[in-house]
C-alpha positions in Angstrom: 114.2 55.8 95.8 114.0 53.2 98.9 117.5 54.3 100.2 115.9 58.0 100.1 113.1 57.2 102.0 114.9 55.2 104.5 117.4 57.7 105.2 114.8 60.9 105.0 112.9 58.3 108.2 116.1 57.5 110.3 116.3 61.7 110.1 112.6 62.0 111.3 112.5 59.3 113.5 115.0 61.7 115.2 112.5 64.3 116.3 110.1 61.4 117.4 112.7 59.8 119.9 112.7 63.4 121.6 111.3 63.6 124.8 108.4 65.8 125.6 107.3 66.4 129.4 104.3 64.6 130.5 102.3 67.8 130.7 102.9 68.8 127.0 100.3 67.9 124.7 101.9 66.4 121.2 101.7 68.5 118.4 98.4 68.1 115.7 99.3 68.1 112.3 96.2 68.6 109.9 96.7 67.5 106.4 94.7 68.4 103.6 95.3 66.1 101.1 94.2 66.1 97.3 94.2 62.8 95.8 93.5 64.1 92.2 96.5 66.6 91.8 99.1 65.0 89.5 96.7 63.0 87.0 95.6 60.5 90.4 99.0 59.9 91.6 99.0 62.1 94.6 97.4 59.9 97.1 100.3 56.7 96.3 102.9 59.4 96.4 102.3 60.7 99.9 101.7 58.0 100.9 104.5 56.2 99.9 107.0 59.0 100.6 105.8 61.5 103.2 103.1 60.0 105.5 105.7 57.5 106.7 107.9 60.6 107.8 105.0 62.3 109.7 104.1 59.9 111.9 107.7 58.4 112.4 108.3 62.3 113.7 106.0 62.3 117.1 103.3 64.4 115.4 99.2 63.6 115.7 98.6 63.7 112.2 95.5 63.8 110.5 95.0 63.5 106.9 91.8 65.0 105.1 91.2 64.0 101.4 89.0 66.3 99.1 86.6 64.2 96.9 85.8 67.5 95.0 87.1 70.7 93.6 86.6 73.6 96.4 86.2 71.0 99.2 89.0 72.3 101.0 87.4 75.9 101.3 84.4 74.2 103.3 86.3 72.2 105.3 88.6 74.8 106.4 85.5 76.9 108.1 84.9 73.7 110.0 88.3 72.8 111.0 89.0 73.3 115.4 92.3 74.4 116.4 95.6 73.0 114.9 99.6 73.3 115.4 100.3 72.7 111.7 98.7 72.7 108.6 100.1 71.1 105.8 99.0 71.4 101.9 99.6 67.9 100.0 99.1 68.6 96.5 99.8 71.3 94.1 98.9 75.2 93.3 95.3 74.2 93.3 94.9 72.7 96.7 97.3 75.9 98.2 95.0 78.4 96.8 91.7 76.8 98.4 93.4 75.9 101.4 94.2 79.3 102.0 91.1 80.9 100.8 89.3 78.6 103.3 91.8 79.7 105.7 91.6 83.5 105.4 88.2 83.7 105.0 86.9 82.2 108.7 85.8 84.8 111.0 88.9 84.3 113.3 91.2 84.3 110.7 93.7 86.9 112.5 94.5 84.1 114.8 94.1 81.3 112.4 96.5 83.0 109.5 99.2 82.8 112.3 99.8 78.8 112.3 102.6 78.0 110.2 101.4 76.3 106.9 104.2 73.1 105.5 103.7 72.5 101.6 104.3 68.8 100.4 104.5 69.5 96.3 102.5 66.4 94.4 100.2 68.5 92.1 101.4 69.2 88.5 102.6 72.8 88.9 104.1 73.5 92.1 104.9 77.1 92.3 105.8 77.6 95.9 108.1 74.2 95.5 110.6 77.0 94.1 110.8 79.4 96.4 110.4 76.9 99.7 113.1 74.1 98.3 115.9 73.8 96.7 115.6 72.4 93.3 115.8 68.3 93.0 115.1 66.6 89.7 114.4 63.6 91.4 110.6 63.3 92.6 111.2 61.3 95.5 113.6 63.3 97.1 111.9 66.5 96.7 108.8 65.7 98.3 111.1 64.2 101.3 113.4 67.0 101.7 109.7 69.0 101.8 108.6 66.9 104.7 111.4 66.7 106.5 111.6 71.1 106.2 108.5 71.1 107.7 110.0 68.8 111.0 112.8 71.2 111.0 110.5 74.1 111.9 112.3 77.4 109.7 109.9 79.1 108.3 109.5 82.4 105.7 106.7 85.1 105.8 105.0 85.2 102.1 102.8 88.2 100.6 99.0 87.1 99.7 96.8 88.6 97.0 93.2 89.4 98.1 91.2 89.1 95.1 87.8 90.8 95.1 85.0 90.8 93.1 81.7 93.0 93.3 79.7 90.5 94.1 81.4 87.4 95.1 83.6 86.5 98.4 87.5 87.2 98.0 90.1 85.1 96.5 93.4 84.7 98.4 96.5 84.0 96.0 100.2 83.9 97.2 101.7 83.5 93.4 99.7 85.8 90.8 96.5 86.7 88.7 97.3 86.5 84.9 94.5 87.4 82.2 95.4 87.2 78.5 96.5 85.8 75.0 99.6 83.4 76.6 97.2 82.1 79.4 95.0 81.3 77.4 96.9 79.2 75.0 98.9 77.7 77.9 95.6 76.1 79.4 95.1 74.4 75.9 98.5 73.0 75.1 97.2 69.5 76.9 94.4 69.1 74.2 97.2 68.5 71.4 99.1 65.5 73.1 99.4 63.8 70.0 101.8 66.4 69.0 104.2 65.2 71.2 106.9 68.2 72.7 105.5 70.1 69.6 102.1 70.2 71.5 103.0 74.1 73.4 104.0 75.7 69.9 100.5 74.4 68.2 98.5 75.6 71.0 100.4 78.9 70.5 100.6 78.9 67.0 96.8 77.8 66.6 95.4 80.5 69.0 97.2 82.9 66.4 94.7 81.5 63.6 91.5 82.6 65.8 92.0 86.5 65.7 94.9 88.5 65.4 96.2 90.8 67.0 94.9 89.9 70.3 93.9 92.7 72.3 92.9 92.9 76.0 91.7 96.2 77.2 90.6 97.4 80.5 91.4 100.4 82.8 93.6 99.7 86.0 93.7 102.2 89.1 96.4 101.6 91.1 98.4 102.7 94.7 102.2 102.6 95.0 104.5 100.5 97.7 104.1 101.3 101.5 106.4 101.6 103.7 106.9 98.3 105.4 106.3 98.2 109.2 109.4 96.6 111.2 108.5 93.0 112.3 106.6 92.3 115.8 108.9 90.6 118.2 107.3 87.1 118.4 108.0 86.8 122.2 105.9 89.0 124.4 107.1 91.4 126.7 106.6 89.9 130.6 104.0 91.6 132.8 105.1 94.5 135.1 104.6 94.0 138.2 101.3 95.1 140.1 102.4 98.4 141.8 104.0 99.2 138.3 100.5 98.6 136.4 98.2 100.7 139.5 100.8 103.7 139.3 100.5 103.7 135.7 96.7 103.4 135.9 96.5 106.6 138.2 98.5 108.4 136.1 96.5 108.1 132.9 93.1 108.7 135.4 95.2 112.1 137.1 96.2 113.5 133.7 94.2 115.5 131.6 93.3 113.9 128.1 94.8 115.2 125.5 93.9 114.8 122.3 96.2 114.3 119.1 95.2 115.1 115.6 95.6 112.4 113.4 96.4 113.4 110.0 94.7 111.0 107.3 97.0 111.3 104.1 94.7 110.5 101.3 95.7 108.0 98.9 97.9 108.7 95.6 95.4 106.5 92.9 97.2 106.9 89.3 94.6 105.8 86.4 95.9 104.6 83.0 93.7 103.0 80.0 95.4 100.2 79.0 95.9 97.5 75.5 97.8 94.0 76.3 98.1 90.7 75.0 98.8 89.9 78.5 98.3 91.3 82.2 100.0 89.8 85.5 100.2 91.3 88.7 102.2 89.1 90.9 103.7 88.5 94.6 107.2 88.9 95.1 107.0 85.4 96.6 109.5 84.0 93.9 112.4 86.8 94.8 112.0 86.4 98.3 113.8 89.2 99.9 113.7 89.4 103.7 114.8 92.7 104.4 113.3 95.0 101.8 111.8 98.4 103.2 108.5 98.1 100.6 105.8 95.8 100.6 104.1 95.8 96.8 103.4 93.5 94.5 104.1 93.6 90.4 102.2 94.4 87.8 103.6 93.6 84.2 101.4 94.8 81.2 102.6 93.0 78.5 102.1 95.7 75.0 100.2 94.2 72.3 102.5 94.7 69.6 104.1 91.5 68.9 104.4 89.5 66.0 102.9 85.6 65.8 106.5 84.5 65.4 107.0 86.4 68.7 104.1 85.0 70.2 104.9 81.3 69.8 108.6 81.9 71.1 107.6 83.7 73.9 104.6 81.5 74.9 106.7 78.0 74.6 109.1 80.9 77.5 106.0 81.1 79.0 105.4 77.5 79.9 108.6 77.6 81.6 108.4 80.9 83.8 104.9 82.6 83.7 106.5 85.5 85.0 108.8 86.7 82.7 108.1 90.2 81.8 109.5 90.6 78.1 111.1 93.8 77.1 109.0 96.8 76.2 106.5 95.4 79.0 105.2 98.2 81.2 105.9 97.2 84.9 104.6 99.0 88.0 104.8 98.7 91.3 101.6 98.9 93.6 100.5 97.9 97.0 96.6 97.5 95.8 94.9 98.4 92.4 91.0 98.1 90.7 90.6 96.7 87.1 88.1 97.4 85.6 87.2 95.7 82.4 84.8 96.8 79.2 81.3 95.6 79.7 80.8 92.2 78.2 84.5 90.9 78.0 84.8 87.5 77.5 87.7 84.9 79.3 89.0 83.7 82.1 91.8 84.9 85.1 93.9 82.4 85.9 94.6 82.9 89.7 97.4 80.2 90.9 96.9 78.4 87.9 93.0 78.0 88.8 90.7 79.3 86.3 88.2 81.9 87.0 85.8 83.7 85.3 87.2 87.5 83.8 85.2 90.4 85.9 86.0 94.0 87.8 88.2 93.1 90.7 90.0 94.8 93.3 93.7 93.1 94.3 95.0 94.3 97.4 98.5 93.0 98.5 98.4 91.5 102.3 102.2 91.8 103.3 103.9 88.7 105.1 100.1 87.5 106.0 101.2 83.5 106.1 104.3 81.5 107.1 105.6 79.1 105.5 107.9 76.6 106.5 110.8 76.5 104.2 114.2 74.2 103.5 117.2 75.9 106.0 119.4 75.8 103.4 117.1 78.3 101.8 116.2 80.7 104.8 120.0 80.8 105.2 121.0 81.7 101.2 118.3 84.6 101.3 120.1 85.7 104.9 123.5 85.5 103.5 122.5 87.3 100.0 120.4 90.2 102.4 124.3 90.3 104.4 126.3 90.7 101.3 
């Protein structure tokens, strides 16, 4: 683990020995750092592992701790201008950062700073699609810093979750509401069982009621049509004659004015039963030149059998977003769900629990960047190529 570290700060030491002209500013890194994530451990582990990197690479960095769940949403509204922002901790701490983030008032300009994601919490669902896969801790969280020193980044889908009454929810991995969720959040009560604990949380949900029916009634667009990308350098000013001749042109010519057509929007309705509901990004199949934007909605059918609902939740565990055979899947760029009056539960939205109510999800195409592992950025190129 030290010969990691050592050789992940000779590389960042790199970009600090880099000169900068006199007249440039140096970069401000904020950190938002959650020392809870990961049973308590989170605040050793950057410590030990990436702070070291971030101020061996030139950057001003500033580290923010959260004492308290939803801290981060607060001090988001508060926070002045920033080069980076980087998440340290784990699906928790990404989806208040960046509901803090897109709610401010000037959150068009603020969406477009690149966020860096340093994976410490216990489920790190972005840590997938950002890095390439490392079973040892150390190095993953290094080769995380280090990606976010080596500037590539990848444009990722949110979910804007919205309530009737409450403020919106930002999401970039899914909302899931059912039976497997459920039992998933309660496999950590039956320790004692050892690796048996996630087939007697499964099994033991069975014993409540069975079968296990969720119903509600989901409206629902399909994809759109993905606009092609903005160039990120701007086009350099014409010169002045150019801009006055243009000027008296627009004044000299007669207005004319265009009918814009306003093509109403295609809502399908179905009434539906499940043991489980997800509707998901496509964060996890990244896939830089598709021609849609939408996101996935999986409706899981409710008959299965208790066998099949141990296997499949212990399957669960593992990849939340399998969609089993016989699972109804639809595409859609936003829906409504409306559920029957008085249903009990909870959503879980990036793993965070929420209480069960009507919402509307809209999909917010490519709204953040990320900064990602090259290795990465250049696999999804290559596979786009071929």
């Amino acid at each position: 683990d030290n010969l990691l570290r050592r050789a992940a700060c000779q590389e960042a030491q790199a970009f600090g020995n880099e000169l900068i002209p006199a007249t440039m500013p140096l970069k401000k890194a904020t950190v938002f750092l959650n020392p809870a994530a990961c049973k308590g451990k989170a605040r050793s582990l950057f410590e030990k592992n990436a702070a070291p990197i971030l101020h061996l690479s030139g950057l001003d960095v500033t580290v923010v701790k959260t004492d308290y769940e939803g801290q981060a949403k607060k001090l988001l509204e508060l926070m002045e201008n920033t080069d980076l922002i980087i998440i340290a901790g784990g699906d928790g701490t990404v989806q208040e950062v960046i509901t803090g983030l897109l709610r401010r008032a000037d959150e068009a300009a603020f969406s477009k700073i690149p966020i860096g994601f340093i994976p410490l919490g216990k489920t790190c669902t972005l840590s997938h699609t950002l890095y390439p896969e490392s079973t040892n801790q150390v190095q993953h969280i290094t080769n995380a810093t280090l990606a976010i020193l080596k500037g590539e980044t990848v444009p990722l889908d949110v979910l804007q979750i919205k309530g009737e009454k409450e403020q919106p929810v930002f999401a970039v991995s899914s909302l899931r509401w059912g039976s497997y969720r459920d039992a998933g959040v309660k496999v950590s009560k039956y320790w004692y069982l050892g690796p048996l604990k996630t087939k007697a949380a499964h099994f033991f949900s069975t014993l409540k009621e069975w079968p296990q029916k969720h119903q509600a009634a989901l409206m629902y667009v399909g994809p759109t049509e993905r606009p092609p990308e903005e160039p990120e350098e701007k086009p350099s000013r014409p010169p002045l004659y150019v801009r006055l001749y243009r000027r008296l042109r627009l004044y000299w010519s007669s207005p004319k004015e265009i009918p814009q057509e306003v093509t109403p929007e295609d809502w399908e309705e179905l009434k539906l039963s499940a043991i489980e509901l997800s509707i998901a990004t496509r964060n996890r199949q990244l896939d830089l030149t598709r021609t849609e934007d939408f996101m996935d909605i999986c409706i899981e059918a409710d008959a299965v059998s208790k066998g099949q609902f141990v296997h499949r939740g212990s399957q669960k565990m593992h990849d939340p977003h399998t969609c089993p055979e016989g699972s109804q899947c639809i595409q859609a760029s936003r829906c409504i769900l409306q559920l029957p009056e008085g249903t009990e539960g909870s959503f879980g939205i990036d793993n965070e629990e929420y209480e069960a109510m009507p919402v509307e999800v809209k999909l917010l195409p490519r709204k953040l960047r990320f900064f990602c592992d090259p290795r990465i950025r250049e696999q999804m190129l290559h596979a786009a190529v071929q």
